[in-house]
C-alpha positions in Angstrom: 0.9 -32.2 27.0 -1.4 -29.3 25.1 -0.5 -29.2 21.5 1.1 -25.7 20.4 -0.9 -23.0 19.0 -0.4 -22.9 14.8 1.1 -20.1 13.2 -1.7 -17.8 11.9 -2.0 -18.5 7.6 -1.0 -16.1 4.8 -3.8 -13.2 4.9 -3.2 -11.8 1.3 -4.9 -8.7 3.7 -2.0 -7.8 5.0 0.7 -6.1 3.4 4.2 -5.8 4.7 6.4 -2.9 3.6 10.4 -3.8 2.2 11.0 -0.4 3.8 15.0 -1.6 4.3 17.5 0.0 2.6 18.1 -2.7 -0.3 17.4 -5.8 -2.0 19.5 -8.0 0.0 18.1 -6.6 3.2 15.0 -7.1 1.7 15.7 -10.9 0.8 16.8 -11.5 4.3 13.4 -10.0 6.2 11.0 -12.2 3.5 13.0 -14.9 4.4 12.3 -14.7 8.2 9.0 -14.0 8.0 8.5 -17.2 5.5 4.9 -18.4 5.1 3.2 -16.3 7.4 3.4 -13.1 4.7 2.4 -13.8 1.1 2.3 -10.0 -0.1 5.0 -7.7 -0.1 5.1 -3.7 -0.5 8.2 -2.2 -2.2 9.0 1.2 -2.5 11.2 4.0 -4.2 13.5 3.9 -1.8 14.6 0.8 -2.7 14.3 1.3 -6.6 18.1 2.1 -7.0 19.3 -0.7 -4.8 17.9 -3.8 -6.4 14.2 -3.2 -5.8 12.4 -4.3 -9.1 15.1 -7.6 -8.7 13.7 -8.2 -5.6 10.2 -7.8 -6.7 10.6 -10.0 -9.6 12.5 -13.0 -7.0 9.6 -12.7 -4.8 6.6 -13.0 -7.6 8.3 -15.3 -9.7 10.6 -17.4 -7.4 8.5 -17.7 -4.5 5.2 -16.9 -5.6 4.6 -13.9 -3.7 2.3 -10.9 -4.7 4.0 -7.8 -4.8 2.3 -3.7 -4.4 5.3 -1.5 -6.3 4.6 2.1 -4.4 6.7 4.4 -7.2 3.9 6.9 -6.9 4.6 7.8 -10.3 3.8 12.0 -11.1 4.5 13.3 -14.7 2.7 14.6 -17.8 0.5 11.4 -19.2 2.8 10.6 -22.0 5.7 9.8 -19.3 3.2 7.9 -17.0 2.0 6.0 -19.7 5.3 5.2 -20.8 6.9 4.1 -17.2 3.8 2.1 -16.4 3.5 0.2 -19.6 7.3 -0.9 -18.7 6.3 -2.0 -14.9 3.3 -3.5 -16.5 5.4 -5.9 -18.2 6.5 -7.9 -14.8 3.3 -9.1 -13.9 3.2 -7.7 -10.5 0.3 -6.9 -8.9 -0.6 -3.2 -7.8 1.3 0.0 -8.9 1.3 3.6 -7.1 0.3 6.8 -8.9 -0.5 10.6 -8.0 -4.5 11.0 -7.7 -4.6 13.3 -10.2 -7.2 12.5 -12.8 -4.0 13.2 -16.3 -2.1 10.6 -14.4 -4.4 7.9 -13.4 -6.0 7.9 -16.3 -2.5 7.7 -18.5 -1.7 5.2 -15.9 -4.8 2.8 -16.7 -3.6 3.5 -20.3 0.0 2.1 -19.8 -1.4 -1.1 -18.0 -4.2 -1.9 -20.8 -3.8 -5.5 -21.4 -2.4 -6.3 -18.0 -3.8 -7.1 -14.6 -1.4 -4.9 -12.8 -4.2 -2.8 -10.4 -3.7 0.9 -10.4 -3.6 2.6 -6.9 -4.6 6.5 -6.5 -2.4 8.3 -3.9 -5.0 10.8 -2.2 -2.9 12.2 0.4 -0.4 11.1 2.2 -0.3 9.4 5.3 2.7 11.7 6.6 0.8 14.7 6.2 -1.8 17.2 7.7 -3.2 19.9 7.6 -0.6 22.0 8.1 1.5 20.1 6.0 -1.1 20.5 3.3 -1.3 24.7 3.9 2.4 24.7 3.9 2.4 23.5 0.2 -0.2 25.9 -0.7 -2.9 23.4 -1.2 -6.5 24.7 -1.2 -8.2 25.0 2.3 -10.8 22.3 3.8 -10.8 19.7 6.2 -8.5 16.9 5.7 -11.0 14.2 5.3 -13.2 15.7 2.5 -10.1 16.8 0.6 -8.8 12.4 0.3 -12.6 12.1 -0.2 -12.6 14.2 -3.3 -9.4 13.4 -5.0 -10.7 9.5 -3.7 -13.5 10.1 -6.1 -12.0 12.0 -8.9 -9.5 9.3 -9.3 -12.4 6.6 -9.6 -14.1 8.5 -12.1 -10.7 8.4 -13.9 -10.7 4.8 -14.1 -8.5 3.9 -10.8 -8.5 0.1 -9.5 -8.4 1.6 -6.2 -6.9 4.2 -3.7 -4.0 4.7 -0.8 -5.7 6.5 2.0 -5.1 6.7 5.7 -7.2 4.2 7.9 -9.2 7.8 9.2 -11.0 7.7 5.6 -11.7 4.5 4.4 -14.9 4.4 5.8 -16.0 7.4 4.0 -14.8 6.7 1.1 -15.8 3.1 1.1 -19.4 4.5 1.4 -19.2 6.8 -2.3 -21.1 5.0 -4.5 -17.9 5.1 -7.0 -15.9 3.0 -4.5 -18.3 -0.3 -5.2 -15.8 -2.9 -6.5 -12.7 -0.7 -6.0 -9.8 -1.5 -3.6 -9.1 0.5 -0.4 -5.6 0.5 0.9 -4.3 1.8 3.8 -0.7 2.6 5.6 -0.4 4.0 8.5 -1.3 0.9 10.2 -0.1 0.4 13.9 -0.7 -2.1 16.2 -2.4 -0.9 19.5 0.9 0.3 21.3 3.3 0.6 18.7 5.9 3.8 17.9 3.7 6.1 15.3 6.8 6.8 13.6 6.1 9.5 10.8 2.9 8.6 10.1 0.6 10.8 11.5 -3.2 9.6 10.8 -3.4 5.9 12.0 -5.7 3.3 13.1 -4.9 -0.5 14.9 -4.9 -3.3 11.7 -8.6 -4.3 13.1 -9.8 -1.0 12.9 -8.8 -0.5 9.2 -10.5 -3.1 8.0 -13.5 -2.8 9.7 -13.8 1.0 8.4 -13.8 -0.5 4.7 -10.0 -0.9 4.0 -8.9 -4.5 2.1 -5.6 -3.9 2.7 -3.2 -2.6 5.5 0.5 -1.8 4.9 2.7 -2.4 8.0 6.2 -1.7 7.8 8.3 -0.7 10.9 6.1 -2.6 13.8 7.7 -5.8 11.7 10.6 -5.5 10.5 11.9 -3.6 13.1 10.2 -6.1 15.5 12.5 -9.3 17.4 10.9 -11.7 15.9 9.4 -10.3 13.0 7.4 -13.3 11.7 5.6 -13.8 14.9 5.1 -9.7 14.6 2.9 -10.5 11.1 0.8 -13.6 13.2 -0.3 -10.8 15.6 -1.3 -8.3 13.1 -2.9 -10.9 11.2 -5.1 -12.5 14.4 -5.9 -8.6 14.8 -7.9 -8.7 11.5 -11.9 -9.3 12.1 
Protein backbone atom coordinates (compact mmCIF):
# COMPACT_ATOMS: atom_id res chain seq x y z
CA UNK A 1 0.00 0.00 0.00
CA UNK A 2 1.79 3.56 -1.09
CA UNK A 3 2.38 5.51 2.00
CA UNK A 4 0.28 8.96 2.13
CA UNK A 5 1.64 12.10 0.97
CA UNK A 6 2.89 14.47 4.23
CA UNK A 7 1.29 17.57 5.01
CA UNK A 8 3.52 20.40 3.49
CA UNK A 9 5.68 22.15 6.76
CA UNK A 10 5.17 25.60 8.29
CA UNK A 11 6.52 28.24 5.56
CA UNK A 12 6.97 31.33 7.85
CA UNK A 13 6.43 32.75 3.89
CA UNK A 14 3.08 32.49 4.07
CA UNK A 15 0.89 34.64 5.93
CA UNK A 16 -2.69 33.94 6.67
CA UNK A 17 -5.15 36.79 7.32
CA UNK A 18 -7.62 36.55 10.81
CA UNK A 19 -9.93 38.45 8.47
CA UNK A 20 -13.11 36.86 10.75
CA UNK A 21 -15.08 38.94 12.64
CA UNK A 22 -13.56 38.27 16.24
CA UNK A 23 -11.25 36.56 18.47
CA UNK A 24 -13.05 33.54 19.00
CA UNK A 25 -13.70 33.05 15.36
CA UNK A 26 -10.23 33.67 15.09
CA UNK A 27 -9.17 30.98 17.69
CA UNK A 28 -11.33 28.50 16.00
CA UNK A 29 -9.75 28.94 12.16
CA UNK A 30 -5.88 28.72 13.84
CA UNK A 31 -7.01 25.81 15.43
CA UNK A 32 -8.00 24.00 12.22
CA UNK A 33 -5.39 24.97 10.30
CA UNK A 34 -2.80 23.63 13.24
CA UNK A 35 0.82 23.15 12.18
CA UNK A 36 0.56 23.75 8.72
CA UNK A 37 0.43 27.91 9.43
CA UNK A 38 2.96 29.35 11.85
CA UNK A 39 2.25 33.22 11.01
CA UNK A 40 -0.83 34.88 11.39
CA UNK A 41 -2.10 38.48 10.06
CA UNK A 42 -4.51 40.41 12.23
CA UNK A 43 -6.22 43.39 11.38
CA UNK A 44 -8.40 46.41 12.60
CA UNK A 45 -11.27 44.91 12.01
CA UNK A 46 -10.76 42.74 14.64
CA UNK A 47 -9.14 45.26 17.21
CA UNK A 48 -12.43 45.84 19.06
CA UNK A 49 -13.39 42.24 19.28
CA UNK A 50 -10.56 40.66 21.07
CA UNK A 51 -7.86 41.08 18.51
CA UNK A 52 -4.63 42.16 20.44
CA UNK A 53 -5.94 38.91 22.94
CA UNK A 54 -5.79 36.82 20.16
CA UNK A 55 -2.53 38.05 19.00
CA UNK A 56 -0.98 37.76 22.26
CA UNK A 57 -2.58 33.67 22.65
CA UNK A 58 -1.12 32.96 19.46
CA UNK A 59 2.62 34.39 20.07
CA UNK A 60 2.85 33.56 23.41
CA UNK A 61 0.65 30.39 23.91
CA UNK A 62 1.36 28.69 20.82
CA UNK A 63 4.38 30.22 19.57
CA UNK A 64 3.07 31.68 16.55
CA UNK A 65 4.40 34.92 14.76
CA UNK A 66 1.97 37.46 14.34
CA UNK A 67 1.89 40.80 11.42
CA UNK A 68 -0.68 43.46 13.45
CA UNK A 69 -2.05 45.47 10.15
CA UNK A 70 -3.50 48.73 12.23
CA UNK A 71 -2.06 50.87 9.51
CA UNK A 72 -1.60 53.49 11.98
CA UNK A 73 -2.02 57.37 10.31
CA UNK A 74 -1.57 60.41 12.78
CA UNK A 75 0.72 63.34 13.54
CA UNK A 76 4.27 61.54 14.78
CA UNK A 77 3.68 62.27 18.44
CA UNK A 78 0.43 59.93 18.35
CA UNK A 79 2.23 57.27 16.09
CA UNK A 80 5.01 57.20 18.28
CA UNK A 81 2.93 56.91 21.22
CA UNK A 82 0.53 54.00 19.83
CA UNK A 83 3.50 52.10 18.48
CA UNK A 84 5.66 52.21 21.50
CA UNK A 85 2.43 50.56 23.36
CA UNK A 86 2.15 47.59 20.49
CA UNK A 87 5.83 47.43 20.72
CA UNK A 88 5.59 46.28 24.13
CA UNK A 89 3.90 42.62 23.07
CA UNK A 90 6.72 41.42 21.27
CA UNK A 91 4.97 40.65 18.08
CA UNK A 92 6.50 40.67 15.06
CA UNK A 93 5.52 43.23 12.20
CA UNK A 94 3.27 46.37 12.59
CA UNK A 95 1.32 48.39 9.69
CA UNK A 96 1.82 52.14 9.21
CA UNK A 97 0.87 54.83 6.37
CA UNK A 98 3.97 55.30 3.93
CA UNK A 99 4.33 58.68 4.66
CA UNK A 100 7.84 59.54 5.61
CA UNK A 101 6.29 61.83 9.51
CA UNK A 102 4.82 58.51 10.28
CA UNK A 103 7.24 55.87 9.46
CA UNK A 104 9.85 57.58 10.82
CA UNK A 105 7.78 58.36 14.38
CA UNK A 106 6.90 54.82 13.92
CA UNK A 107 10.70 53.39 13.92
CA UNK A 108 10.87 55.86 16.93
CA UNK A 109 8.04 54.17 19.01
CA UNK A 110 9.63 50.68 18.37
CA UNK A 111 13.40 51.68 19.36
CA UNK A 112 14.53 48.96 21.53
CA UNK A 113 12.27 46.38 20.06
CA UNK A 114 12.31 43.95 17.19
CA UNK A 115 8.84 44.65 16.20
CA UNK A 116 9.56 45.27 12.05
CA UNK A 117 7.86 48.33 10.76
CA UNK A 118 5.73 47.86 7.41
CA UNK A 119 5.10 50.90 4.93
CA UNK A 120 1.64 50.88 3.39
CA UNK A 121 2.31 52.19 -0.28
CA UNK A 122 -1.07 51.79 -1.68
CA UNK A 123 -3.54 49.73 -1.29
CA UNK A 124 -4.25 46.67 -2.77
CA UNK A 125 -8.09 47.65 -3.12
CA UNK A 126 -7.38 50.48 -5.18
CA UNK A 127 -6.61 51.89 -8.68
CA UNK A 128 -6.28 54.38 -10.54
CA UNK A 129 -9.38 55.62 -10.42
CA UNK A 130 -9.71 55.06 -7.04
CA UNK A 131 -6.59 57.03 -6.53
CA UNK A 132 -8.06 60.20 -8.87
CA UNK A 133 -11.18 59.98 -7.01
CA UNK A 134 -9.30 60.99 -3.74
CA UNK A 135 -7.50 63.72 -5.44
CA UNK A 136 -4.12 62.08 -5.39
CA UNK A 137 -1.55 63.39 -7.89
CA UNK A 138 -1.67 61.83 -11.43
CA UNK A 139 0.91 59.03 -12.75
CA UNK A 140 0.82 55.52 -13.40
CA UNK A 141 -0.06 53.23 -10.56
CA UNK A 142 3.17 51.36 -10.42
CA UNK A 143 5.73 54.39 -10.15
CA UNK A 144 3.38 56.10 -7.65
CA UNK A 145 4.00 52.53 -4.81
CA UNK A 146 7.46 52.76 -6.29
CA UNK A 147 8.03 56.24 -4.99
CA UNK A 148 6.23 56.28 -1.67
CA UNK A 149 8.20 52.41 -1.63
CA UNK A 150 11.34 54.41 -1.54
CA UNK A 151 10.48 57.38 0.43
CA UNK A 152 9.45 55.21 3.24
CA UNK A 153 12.96 53.26 3.12
CA UNK A 154 14.72 56.36 3.20
CA UNK A 155 12.65 57.04 6.39
CA UNK A 156 14.00 54.09 8.04
CA UNK A 157 11.09 51.44 7.19
CA UNK A 158 11.79 47.54 7.84
CA UNK A 159 9.92 47.01 4.84
CA UNK A 160 6.76 47.73 2.68
CA UNK A 161 2.98 46.28 1.85
CA UNK A 162 2.60 46.39 -1.89
CA UNK A 163 0.57 44.47 -4.42
CA UNK A 164 2.29 41.41 -5.97
CA UNK A 165 2.27 43.81 -9.50
CA UNK A 166 5.26 45.80 -7.76
CA UNK A 167 7.41 43.82 -5.86
CA UNK A 168 9.64 43.24 -8.53
CA UNK A 169 10.22 46.81 -9.14
CA UNK A 170 10.67 47.73 -6.03
CA UNK A 171 12.76 44.82 -5.01
CA UNK A 172 15.23 46.08 -7.72
CA UNK A 173 15.70 49.97 -5.92
CA UNK A 174 18.87 49.79 -4.47
CA UNK A 175 17.11 51.06 -1.00
CA UNK A 176 15.16 47.76 -0.89
CA UNK A 177 18.57 45.58 -0.21
CA UNK A 178 17.85 43.93 3.22
CA UNK A 179 14.27 45.29 3.46
CA UNK A 180 11.12 43.08 3.56
CA UNK A 181 8.53 42.95 0.74
CA UNK A 182 5.04 42.02 1.61
CA UNK A 183 2.33 41.38 -0.47
CA UNK A 184 -1.76 40.86 -0.25
CA UNK A 185 -3.64 40.35 -2.80
CA UNK A 186 -2.52 36.95 -3.19
CA UNK A 187 -4.86 34.40 -5.09
CA UNK A 188 -4.43 31.08 -5.93
CA UNK A 189 -4.77 30.40 -9.76
CA UNK A 190 -8.67 30.20 -9.92
CA UNK A 191 -9.77 31.72 -6.89
CA UNK A 192 -12.74 34.65 -6.33
CA UNK A 193 -10.56 38.08 -6.59
CA UNK A 194 -12.76 39.44 -4.01
CA UNK A 195 -11.93 43.25 -3.48
CA UNK A 196 -8.65 43.13 -4.23
CA UNK A 197 -8.02 44.36 -7.50
CA UNK A 198 -4.14 44.01 -8.39
CA UNK A 199 -3.20 40.33 -7.73
CA UNK A 200 -0.80 37.71 -8.66
CA UNK A 201 -0.95 33.48 -7.92
CA UNK A 202 1.38 32.89 -4.37
CA UNK A 203 4.32 31.53 -6.84
CA UNK A 204 4.27 34.47 -8.75
CA UNK A 205 4.73 36.89 -5.72
CA UNK A 206 7.48 35.43 -4.64
CA UNK A 207 9.32 35.00 -7.56
CA UNK A 208 8.82 38.89 -8.45
CA UNK A 209 10.78 39.67 -5.04
CA UNK A 210 8.00 39.41 -2.40
CA UNK A 211 9.05 37.42 1.16
CA UNK A 212 5.80 37.29 2.16
CA UNK A 213 2.17 36.71 0.73
CA UNK A 214 -1.00 37.47 2.79
CA UNK A 215 -3.95 35.03 1.96
CA UNK A 216 -7.09 35.52 3.66
CA UNK A 217 -10.47 34.46 2.02
CA UNK A 218 -9.10 31.54 -0.42
CA UNK A 219 -8.52 29.85 3.27
CA UNK A 220 -10.58 30.55 5.62
CA UNK A 221 -13.40 30.61 3.56
CA UNK A 222 -12.07 27.33 1.96
CA UNK A 223 -13.77 23.47 3.17
CA UNK A 224 -10.91 22.35 4.43
CA UNK A 225 -8.93 25.30 5.23
CA UNK A 226 -5.69 23.57 6.42
CA UNK A 227 -5.28 21.63 3.33
CA UNK A 228 -6.15 25.26 1.55
CA UNK A 229 -2.61 26.62 3.31
CA UNK A 230 -0.57 23.05 2.01
CA UNK A 231 -1.63 24.15 -1.60
CA UNK A 232 -0.59 27.68 -1.31
CA UNK A 233 2.41 26.67 0.41
CA UNK A 234 3.55 23.72 -2.45
CA UNK A 235 2.74 26.80 -4.81
CA UNK A 236 5.82 28.63 -3.42
CA UNK A 237 9.16 28.13 -5.62
Amino acid sequence: MPASPQPASPDDRLIVALDVPNALEGLALAEKLGDTVSFYKIGLGMLTTGGLALARELKDERGKRIFLDMKFFDIGATVEKAVHGVAQFDLDFLTVHGDPHVVRAAKQGASGKDLKILAVTILTSLDRDDLDNGMMKPGAMADMVVERAERAFEAGADGVIASPQEAALIRALPAAAGRLIVTPGVRPAGADRGDQKRIATPGRAIRDGADHIVVGRPIWQAPDPAAAARAVIQDLP
